[in-house]
C-alpha positions in Angstrom: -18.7 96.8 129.0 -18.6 97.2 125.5 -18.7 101.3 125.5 -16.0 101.2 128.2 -14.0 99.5 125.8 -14.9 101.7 123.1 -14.1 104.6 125.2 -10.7 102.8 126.6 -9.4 102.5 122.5 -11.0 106.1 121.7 -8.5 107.4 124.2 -5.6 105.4 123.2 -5.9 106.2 119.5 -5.8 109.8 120.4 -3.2 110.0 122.8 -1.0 107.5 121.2 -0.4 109.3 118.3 -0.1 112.5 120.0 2.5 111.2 122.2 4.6 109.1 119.2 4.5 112.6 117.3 5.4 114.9 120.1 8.5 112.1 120.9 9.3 112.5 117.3 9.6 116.0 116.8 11.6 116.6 119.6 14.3 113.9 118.9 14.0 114.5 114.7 15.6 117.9 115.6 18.8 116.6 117.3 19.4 113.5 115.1 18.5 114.7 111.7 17.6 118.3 111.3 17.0 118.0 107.3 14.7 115.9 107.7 13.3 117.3 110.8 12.4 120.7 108.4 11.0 118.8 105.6 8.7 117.2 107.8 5.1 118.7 107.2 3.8 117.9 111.0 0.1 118.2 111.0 -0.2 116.1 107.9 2.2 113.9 110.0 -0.4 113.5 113.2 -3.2 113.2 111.3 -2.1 110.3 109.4 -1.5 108.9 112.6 -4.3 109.2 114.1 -5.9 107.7 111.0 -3.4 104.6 111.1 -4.6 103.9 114.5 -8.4 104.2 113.8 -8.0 102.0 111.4 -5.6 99.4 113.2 -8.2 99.5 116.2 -10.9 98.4 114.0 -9.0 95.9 112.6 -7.2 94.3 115.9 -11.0 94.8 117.2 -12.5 92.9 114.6 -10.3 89.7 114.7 -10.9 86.6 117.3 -8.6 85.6 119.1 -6.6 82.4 118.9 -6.3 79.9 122.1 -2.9 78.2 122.3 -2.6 75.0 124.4 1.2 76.1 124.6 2.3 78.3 128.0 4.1 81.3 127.0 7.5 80.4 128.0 7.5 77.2 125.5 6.0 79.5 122.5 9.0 81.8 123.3 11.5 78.7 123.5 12.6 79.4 126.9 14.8 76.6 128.8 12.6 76.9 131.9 13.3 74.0 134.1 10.0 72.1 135.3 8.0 72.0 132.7 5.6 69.4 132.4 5.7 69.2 128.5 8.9 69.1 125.5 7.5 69.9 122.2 
């Protein structure tokens, strides 16, 4: 279970970053082209492929934290028939 994991984030911090970049550059040229041609891209995906290997290991290292509250009181939605008011 554990490698399929592995293998599930290994794919998403690859194709993430790819996808982020390749969104970028094509809008960067339309709404600011200075800044589009300053841009140094490859530096630009590879630090973005490194800030997602290291915020995977990080997300993947911390627990996770059990509320008692449902989602739609943590949000502070008016839901009617809900058994609990904070």
């Amino acid at each position: 279970m554990s490698f399929i994991r592995a293998m599930s984030s290994g794919v998403i911090c690859c194709i993430a970053p790819l996808i982020w970049s390749g969104l970028l550059y094509g809008i960067l040229g339309i709404v600011n082209p200075v800044m589009n041609s300053r841009v140094d891209w490859l530096w630009f995906v590879l630090s973005q492929f490194g800030f997602g290997l290291v915020a995977g290991v990080v997300v993947s290292r911390q627990q996770r934290v059990s509320t008692a509250l449902p989602l739609s009181m943590r949000a502070g939605i008016e839901a009617s028939g809900r058994e609990h008011s904070p």
